[in-house]
BADO-115508 format. One record per residue: residue in three letters; x, z, y of N, C-alpha, C in turn; residue number from 1. Coordinates in steps of 0.2 Angstrom, whole numbers. Each point is the difference from the previous one (the first is absolute). Layout:
<rs>
['ALA', [X, Z, Y], [X, Z, Y], [X, Z, Y], NUM] ...
</rs>
This chain:
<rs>
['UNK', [-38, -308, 432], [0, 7, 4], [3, 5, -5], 1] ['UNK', [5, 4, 2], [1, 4, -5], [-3, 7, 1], 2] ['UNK', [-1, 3, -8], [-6, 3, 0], [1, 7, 3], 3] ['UNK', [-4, 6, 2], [1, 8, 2], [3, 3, -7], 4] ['UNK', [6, 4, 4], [2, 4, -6], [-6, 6, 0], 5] ['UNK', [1, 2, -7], [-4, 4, -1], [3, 7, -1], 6] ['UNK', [-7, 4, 2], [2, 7, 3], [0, 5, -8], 7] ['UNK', [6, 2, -3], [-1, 2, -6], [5, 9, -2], 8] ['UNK', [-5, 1, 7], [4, 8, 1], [-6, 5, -4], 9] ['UNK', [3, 6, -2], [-2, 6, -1], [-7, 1, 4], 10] ['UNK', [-5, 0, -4], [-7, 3, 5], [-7, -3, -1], 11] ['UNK', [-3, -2, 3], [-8, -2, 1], [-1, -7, 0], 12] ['UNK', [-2, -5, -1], [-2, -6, -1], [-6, -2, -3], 13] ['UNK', [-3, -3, 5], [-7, -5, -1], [0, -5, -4], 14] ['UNK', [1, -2, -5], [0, -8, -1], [-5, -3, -4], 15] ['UNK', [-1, -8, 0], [-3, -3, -1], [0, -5, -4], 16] ['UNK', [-4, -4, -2], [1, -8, -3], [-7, -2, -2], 17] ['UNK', [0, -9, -3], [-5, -3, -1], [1, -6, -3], 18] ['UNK', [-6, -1, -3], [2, -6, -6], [1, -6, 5], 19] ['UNK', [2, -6, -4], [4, -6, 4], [-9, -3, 1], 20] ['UNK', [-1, -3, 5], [-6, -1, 2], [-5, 2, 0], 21] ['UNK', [0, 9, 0], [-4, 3, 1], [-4, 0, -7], 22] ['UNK', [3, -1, -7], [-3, 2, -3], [-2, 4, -4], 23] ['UNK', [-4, 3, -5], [-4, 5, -2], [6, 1, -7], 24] ['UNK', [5, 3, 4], [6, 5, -7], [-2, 7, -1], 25] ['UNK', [-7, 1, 1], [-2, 9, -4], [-6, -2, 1], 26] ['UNK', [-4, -4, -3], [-6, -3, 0], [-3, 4, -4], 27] ['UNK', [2, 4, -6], [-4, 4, -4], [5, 7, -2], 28] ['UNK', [-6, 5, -2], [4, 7, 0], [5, -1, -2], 29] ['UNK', [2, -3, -7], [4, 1, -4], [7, -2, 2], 30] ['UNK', [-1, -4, 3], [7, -3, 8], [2, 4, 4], 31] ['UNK', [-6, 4, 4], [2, 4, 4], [4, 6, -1], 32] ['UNK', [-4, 4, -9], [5, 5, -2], [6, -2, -3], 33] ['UNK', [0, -8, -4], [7, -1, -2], [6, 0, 7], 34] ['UNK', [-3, -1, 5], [7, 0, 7], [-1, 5, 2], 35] ['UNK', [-6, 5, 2], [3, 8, -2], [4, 4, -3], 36] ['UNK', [0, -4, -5], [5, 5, -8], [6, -2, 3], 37] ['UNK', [0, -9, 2], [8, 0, 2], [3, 3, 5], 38] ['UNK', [-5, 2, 6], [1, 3, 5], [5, 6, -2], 39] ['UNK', [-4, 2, -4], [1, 10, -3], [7, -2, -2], 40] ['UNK', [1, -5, -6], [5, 0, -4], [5, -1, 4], 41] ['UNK', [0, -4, 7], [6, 0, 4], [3, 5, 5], 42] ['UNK', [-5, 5, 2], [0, 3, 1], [3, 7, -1], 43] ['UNK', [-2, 1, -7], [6, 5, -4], [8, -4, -2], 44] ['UNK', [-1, -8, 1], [6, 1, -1], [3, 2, 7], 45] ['UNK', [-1, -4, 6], [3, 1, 4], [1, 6, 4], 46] ['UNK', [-4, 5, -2], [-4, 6, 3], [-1, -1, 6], 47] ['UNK', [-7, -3, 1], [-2, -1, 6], [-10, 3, -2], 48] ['UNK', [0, 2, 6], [-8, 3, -2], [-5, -4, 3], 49] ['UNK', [-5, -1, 0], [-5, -4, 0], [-4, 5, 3], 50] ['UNK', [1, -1, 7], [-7, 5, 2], [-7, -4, 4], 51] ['UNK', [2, -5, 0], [-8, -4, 1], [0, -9, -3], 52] ['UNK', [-7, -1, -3], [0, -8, -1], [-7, -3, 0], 53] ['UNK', [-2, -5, 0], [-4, -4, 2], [1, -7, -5], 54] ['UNK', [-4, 0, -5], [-1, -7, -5], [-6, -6, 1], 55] ['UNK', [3, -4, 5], [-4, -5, 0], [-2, -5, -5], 56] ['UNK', [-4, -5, -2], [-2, -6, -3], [8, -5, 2], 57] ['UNK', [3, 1, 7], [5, -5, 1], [4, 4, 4], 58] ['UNK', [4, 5, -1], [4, 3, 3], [0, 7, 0], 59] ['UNK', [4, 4, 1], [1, 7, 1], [4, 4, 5], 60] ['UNK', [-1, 4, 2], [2, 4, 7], [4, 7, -6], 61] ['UNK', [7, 1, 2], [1, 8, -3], [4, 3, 5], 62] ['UNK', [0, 8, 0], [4, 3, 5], [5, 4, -6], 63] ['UNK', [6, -2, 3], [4, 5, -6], [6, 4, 5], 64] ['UNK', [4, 5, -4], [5, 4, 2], [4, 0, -4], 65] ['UNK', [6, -4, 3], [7, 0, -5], [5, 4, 1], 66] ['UNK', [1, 3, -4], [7, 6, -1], [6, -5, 1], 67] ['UNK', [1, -6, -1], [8, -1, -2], [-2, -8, 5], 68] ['UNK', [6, -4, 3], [-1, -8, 2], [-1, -4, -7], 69] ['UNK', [-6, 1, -2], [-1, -6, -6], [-7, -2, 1], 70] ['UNK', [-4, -1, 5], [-8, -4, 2], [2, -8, -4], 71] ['UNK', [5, -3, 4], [1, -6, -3], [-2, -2, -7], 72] ['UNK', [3, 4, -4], [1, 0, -6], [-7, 1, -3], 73] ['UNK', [-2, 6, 1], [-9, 1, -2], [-3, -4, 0], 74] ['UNK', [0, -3, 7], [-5, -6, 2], [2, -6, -8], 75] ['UNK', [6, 0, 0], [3, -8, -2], [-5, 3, -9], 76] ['UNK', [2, 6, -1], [-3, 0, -7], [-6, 2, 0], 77] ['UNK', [-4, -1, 4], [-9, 2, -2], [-3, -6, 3], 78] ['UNK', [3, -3, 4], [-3, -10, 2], [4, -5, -6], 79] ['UNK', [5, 4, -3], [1, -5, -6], [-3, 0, -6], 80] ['UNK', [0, 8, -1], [-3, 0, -7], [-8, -1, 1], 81] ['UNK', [-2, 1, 4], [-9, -2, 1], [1, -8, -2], 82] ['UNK', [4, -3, 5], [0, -8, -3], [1, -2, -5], 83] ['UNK', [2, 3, -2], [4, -1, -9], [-9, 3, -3], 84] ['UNK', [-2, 5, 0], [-6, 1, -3], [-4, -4, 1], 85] ['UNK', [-4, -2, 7], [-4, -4, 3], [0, -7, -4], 86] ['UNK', [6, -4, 0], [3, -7, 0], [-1, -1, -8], 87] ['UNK', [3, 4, -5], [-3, 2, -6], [-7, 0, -2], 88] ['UNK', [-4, 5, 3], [-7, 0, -3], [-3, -6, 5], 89] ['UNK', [1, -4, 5], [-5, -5, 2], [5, -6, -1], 90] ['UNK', [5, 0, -6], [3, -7, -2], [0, -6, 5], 91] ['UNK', [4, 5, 5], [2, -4, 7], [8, 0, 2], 92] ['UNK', [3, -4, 4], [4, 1, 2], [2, 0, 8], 93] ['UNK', [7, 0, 2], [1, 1, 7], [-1, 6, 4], 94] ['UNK', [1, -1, 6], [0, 7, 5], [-7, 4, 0], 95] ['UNK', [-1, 5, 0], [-5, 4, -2], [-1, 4, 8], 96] ['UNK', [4, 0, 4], [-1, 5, 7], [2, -5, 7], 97] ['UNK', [-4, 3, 2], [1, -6, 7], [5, -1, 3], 98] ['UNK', [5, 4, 0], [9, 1, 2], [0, 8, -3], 99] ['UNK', [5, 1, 9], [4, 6, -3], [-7, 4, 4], 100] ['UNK', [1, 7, -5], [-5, 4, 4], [3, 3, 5], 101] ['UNK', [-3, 4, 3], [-2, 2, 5], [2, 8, 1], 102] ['UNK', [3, 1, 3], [3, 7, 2], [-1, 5, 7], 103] ['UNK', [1, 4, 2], [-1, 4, 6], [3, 7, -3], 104] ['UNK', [4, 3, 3], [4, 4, 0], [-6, 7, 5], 105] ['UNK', [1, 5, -3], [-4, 1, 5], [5, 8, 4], 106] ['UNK', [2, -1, 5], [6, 5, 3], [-2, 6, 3], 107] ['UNK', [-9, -1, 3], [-4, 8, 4], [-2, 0, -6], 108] ['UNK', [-1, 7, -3], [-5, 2, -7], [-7, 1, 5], 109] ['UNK', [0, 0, 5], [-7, 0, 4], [-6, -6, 0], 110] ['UNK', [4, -5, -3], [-3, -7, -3], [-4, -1, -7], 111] ['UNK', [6, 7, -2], [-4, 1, -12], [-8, -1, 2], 112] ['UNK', [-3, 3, 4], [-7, 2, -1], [-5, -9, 1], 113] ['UNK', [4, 0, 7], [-2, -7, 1], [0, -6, -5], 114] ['UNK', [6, -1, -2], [0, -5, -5], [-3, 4, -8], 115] ['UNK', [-3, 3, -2], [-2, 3, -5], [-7, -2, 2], 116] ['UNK', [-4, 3, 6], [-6, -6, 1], [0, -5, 1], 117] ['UNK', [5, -4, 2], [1, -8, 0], [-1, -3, -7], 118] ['UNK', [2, 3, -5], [2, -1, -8], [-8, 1, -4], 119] ['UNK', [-1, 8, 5], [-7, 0, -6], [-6, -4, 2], 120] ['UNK', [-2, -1, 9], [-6, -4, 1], [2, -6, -3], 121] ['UNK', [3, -5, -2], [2, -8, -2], [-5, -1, -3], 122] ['UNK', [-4, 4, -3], [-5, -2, -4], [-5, -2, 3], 123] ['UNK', [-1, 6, 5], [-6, -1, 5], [-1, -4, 4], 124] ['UNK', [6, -2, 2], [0, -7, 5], [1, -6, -4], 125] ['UNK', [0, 0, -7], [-2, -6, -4], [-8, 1, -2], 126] ['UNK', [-6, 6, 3], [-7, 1, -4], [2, -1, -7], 127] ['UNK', [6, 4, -4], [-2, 4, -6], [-1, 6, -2], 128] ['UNK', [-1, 3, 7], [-3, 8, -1], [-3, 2, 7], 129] ['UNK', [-1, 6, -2], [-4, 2, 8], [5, 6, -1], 130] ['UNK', [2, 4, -2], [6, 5, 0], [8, -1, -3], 131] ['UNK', [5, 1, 1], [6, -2, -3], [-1, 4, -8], 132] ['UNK', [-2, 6, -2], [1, 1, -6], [-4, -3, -4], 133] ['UNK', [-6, -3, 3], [-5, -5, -4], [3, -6, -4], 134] ['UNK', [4, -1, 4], [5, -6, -4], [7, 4, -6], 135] ['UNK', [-5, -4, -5], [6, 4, -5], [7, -1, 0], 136] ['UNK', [4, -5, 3], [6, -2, 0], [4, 2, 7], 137] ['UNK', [-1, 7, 1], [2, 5, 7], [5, 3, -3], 138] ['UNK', [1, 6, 3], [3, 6, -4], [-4, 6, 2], 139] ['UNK', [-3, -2, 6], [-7, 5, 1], [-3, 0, -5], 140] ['UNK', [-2, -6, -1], [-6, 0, -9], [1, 3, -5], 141] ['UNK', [7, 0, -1], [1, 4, -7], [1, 7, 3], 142] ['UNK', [3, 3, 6], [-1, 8, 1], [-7, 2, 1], 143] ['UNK', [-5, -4, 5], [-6, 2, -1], [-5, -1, -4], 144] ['UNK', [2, -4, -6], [-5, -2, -5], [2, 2, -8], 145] ['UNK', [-1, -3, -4], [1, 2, -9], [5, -2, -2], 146] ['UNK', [4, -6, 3], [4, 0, -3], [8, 1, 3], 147] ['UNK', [5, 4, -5], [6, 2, -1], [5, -1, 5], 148] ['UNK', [2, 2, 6], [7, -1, 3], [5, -3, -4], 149] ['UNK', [3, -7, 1], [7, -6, -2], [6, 7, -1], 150] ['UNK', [2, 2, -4], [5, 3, 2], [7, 0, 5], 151] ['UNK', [0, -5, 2], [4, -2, 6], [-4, 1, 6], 152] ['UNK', [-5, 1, 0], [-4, 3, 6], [0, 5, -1], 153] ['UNK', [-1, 7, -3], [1, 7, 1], [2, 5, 3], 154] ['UNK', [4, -4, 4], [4, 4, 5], [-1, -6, 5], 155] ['UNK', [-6, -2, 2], [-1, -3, 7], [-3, 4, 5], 156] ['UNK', [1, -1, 5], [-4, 3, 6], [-8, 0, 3], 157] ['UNK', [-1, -3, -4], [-7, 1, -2], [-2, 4, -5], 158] ['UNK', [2, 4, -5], [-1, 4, -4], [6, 10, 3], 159] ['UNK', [5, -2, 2], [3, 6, 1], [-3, 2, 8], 160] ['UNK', [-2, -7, 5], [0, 4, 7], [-9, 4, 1], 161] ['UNK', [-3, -4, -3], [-9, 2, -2], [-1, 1, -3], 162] ['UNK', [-8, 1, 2], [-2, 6, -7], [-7, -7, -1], 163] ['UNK', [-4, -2, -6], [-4, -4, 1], [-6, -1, 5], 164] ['UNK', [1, 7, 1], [-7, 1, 6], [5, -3, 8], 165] ['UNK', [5, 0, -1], [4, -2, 8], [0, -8, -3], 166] ['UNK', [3, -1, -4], [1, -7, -2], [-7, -5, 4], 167] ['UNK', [-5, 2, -4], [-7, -2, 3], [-1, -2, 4], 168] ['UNK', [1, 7, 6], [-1, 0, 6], [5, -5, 6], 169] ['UNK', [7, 0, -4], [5, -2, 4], [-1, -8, 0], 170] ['UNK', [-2, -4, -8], [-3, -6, -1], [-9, -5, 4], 171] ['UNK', [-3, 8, 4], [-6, -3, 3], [1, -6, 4], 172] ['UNK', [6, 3, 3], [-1, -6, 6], [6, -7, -1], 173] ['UNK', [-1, -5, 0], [5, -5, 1], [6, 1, 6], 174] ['UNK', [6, -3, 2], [3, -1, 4], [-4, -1, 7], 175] ['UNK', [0, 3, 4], [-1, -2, 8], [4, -9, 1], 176] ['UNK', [-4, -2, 6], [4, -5, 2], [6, 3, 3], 177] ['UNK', [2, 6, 4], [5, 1, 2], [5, 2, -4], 178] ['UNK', [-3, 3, -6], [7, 3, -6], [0, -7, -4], 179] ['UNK', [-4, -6, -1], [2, -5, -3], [7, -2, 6], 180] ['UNK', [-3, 0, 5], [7, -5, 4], [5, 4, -1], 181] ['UNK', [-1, 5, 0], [8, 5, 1], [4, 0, -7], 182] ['UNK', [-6, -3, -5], [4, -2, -6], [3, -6, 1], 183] ['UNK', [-3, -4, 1], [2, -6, 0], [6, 0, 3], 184] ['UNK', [0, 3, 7], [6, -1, 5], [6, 4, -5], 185] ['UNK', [-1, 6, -5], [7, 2, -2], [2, -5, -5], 186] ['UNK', [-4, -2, -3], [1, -7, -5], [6, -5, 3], 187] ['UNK', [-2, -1, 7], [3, -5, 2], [8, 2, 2], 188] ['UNK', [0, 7, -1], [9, 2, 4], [4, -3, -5], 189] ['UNK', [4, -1, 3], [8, -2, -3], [3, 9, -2], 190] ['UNK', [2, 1, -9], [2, 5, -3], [5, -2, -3], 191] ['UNK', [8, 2, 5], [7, -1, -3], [2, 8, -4], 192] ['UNK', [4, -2, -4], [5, 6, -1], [4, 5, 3], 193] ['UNK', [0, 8, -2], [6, 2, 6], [2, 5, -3], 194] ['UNK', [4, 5, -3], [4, 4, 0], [-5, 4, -6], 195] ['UNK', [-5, 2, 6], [-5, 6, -2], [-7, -3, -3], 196] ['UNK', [0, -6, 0], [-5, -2, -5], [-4, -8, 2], 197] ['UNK', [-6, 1, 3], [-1, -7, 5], [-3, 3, 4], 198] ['UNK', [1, -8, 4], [-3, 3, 9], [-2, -6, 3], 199] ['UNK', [-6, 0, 4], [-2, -6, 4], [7, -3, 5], 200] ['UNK', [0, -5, 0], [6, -4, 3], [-3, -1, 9], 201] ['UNK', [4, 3, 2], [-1, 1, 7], [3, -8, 5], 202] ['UNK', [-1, -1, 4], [2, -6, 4], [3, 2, 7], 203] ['UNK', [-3, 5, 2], [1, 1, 7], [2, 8, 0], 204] ['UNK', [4, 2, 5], [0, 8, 1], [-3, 5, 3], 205] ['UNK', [-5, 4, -3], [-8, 4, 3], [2, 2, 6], 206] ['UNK', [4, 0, 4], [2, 1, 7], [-3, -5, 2], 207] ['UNK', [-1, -7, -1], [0, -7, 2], [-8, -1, -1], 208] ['UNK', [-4, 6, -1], [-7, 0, 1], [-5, 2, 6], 209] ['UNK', [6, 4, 2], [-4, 5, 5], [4, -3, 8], 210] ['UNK', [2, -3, 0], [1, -4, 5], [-2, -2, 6], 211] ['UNK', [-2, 3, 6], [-6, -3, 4], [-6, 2, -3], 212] ['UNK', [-4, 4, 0], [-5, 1, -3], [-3, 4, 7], 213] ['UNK', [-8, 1, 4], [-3, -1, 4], [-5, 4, -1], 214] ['UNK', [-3, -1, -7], [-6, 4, -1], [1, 4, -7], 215] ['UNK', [-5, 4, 0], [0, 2, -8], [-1, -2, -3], 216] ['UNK', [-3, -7, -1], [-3, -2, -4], [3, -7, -2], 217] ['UNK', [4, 0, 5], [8, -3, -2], [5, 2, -5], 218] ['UNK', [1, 9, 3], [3, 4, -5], [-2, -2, -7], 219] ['UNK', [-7, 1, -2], [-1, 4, -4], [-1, -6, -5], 220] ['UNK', [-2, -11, 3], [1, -4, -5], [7, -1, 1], 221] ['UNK', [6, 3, 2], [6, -1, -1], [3, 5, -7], 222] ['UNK', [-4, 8, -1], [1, 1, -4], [-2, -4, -5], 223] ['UNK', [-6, -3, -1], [-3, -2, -5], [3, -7, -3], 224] ['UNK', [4, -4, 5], [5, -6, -4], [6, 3, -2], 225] ['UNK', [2, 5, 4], [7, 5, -5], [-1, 0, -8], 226] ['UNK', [-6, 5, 0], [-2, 1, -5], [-1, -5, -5], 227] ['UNK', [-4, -5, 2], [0, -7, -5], [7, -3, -3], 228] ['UNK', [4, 0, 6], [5, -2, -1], [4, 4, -4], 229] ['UNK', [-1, 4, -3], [5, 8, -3], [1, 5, 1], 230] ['UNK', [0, 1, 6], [1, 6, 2], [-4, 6, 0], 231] ['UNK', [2, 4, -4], [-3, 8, -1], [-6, 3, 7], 232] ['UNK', [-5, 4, -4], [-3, 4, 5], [5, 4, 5], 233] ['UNK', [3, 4, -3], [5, 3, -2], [5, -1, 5], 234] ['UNK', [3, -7, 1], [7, -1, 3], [-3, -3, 8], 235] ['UNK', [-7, -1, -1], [-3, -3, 6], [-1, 5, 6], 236] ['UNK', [-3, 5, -5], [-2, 8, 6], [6, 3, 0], 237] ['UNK', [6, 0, -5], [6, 1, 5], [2, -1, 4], 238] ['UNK', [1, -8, 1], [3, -2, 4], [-6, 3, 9], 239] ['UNK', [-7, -2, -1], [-4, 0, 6], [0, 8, 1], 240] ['UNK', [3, 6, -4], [-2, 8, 2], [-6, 0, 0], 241] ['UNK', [-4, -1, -8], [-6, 0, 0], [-1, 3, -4], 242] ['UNK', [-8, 1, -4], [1, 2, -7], [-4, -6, -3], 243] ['UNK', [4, 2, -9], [-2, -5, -4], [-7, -1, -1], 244] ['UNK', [-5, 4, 1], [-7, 1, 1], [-3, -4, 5], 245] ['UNK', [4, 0, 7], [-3, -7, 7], [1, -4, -1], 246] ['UNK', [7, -2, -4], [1, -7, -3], [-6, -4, -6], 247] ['UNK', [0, 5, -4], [-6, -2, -5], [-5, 0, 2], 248] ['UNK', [-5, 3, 2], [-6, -1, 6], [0, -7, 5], 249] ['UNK', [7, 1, 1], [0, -6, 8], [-2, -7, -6], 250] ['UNK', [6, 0, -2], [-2, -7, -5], [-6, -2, -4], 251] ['UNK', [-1, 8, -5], [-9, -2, -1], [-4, -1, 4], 252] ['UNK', [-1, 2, 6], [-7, -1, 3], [2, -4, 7], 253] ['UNK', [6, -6, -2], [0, -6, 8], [-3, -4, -3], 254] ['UNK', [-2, -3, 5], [-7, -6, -1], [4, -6, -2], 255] ['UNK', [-3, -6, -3], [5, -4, -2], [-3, -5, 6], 256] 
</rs>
């Protein structure tokens, strides 16, 4: 099966990896800050910022912003060089990560908040903390705890858009089931290239939604596969002569 290209535009990406059989590759601090350092170090090369991350015993979750199309490349030299340290100090050989990692593009900035809680609670849905900054390998932990801001985090949106007393507050609660799904389902879009930057890849034309439609509630889950499917608040309440406010309401509050 040949593999999905990957999405390696200018902007916001979630990405992921894990050791080859779920093993324990930052089993002790000294692993987890050695793959942080390389984190940093690739990030000043590449200039990309590192505005959230999450250090597992067997895996990591980071959210970055890249200035230039070079994600590929970052990835290739912070999953290599780890390997190269790892494989070294446990006088081991062979593949160190379960494949290729894991990428999401993320194209509504209205998703940053969501997946920044998806990133921070991982700890708590593993019962290694009861708060995400409680767990020291966040990037919560280090703004609201003792130690130092990574300098490749400094400029994350967790440190520029809050103040700690919001950060706090914004971390109390975990994802709802319904924002976990609406993450999940953007995860799932198909994100092509275009002109102006990236965009959810469309399959049918928004005209082809409202088709026969009988009730409101018709309407209003038509808007709501538009929108799954790519299409803007935006472009939707144009087309119906509505305002972008009915359309965001209608789709937050229809019943699944």
């Amino acid at each position: 099966m040949a593999r999905q290209p990957r999405i390696d535009l200018v902007g916001f990406h979630h990405v992921a990896n894990q050791g080859v059989y779920k093993a324990n590759i930052f089993a002790t601090i000294l692993e987890k800050e050695k793959f942080l350092a390389l984190v940093c170090r690739a990030c000043n090369t590449y200039e990309i910022i590192l505005h959230d991350y999450c250090i597992m015993d067997n895996h990591y979750h980071l959210l970055l912003e890249t200035k230039r199309e070079n994600l590929s490349y970052f990835m290739r030299q912070i999953n290599g060089n780890y390997a190269i340290y790892f494989n070294r100090k446990q006088e081991r050989s062979g593949p160190l990560w379960k494949g290729r990692y894991k990428s999401w593009y993320i194209v509504h900035e209205e998703y940053l908040e969501y997946t920044i809680k998806y990133i921070e609670y991982d700890p708590i849905k593993a019962n290694l903390a009861f708060f995400p900054s409680d767990y020291p390998y966040t990037l919560s932990a280090a703004i609201l705890g003792t130690e130092t801001v990574v300098p490749c985090a400094q400029k994350s949106l967790l440190i520029e858009n809050y103040t700690e007393r919001e950060l706090k507050q914004f971390l109390q609660s975990d994802l709802s089931k319904d924002e976990l799904g609406a993450l999940e389902d953007e995860k799932r879009k198909k994100v092509t290239k275009s002109k102006s930057g990236a965009k959810i890849a469309r399959d049918k034309p928004l005209e082809s939604y409202f088709k026969e439609l009988s009730s409101k509630e018709e309407r209003n889950r038509a808007m709501q596969q538009a929108y799954l499917d790519g299409y803007t608040q935006g472009e939707i309440a144009t087309l119906l002569h509505v305002s972008a406010a009915l359309v965001s309401y209608s789709i937050k509050n229809l019943k699944s």
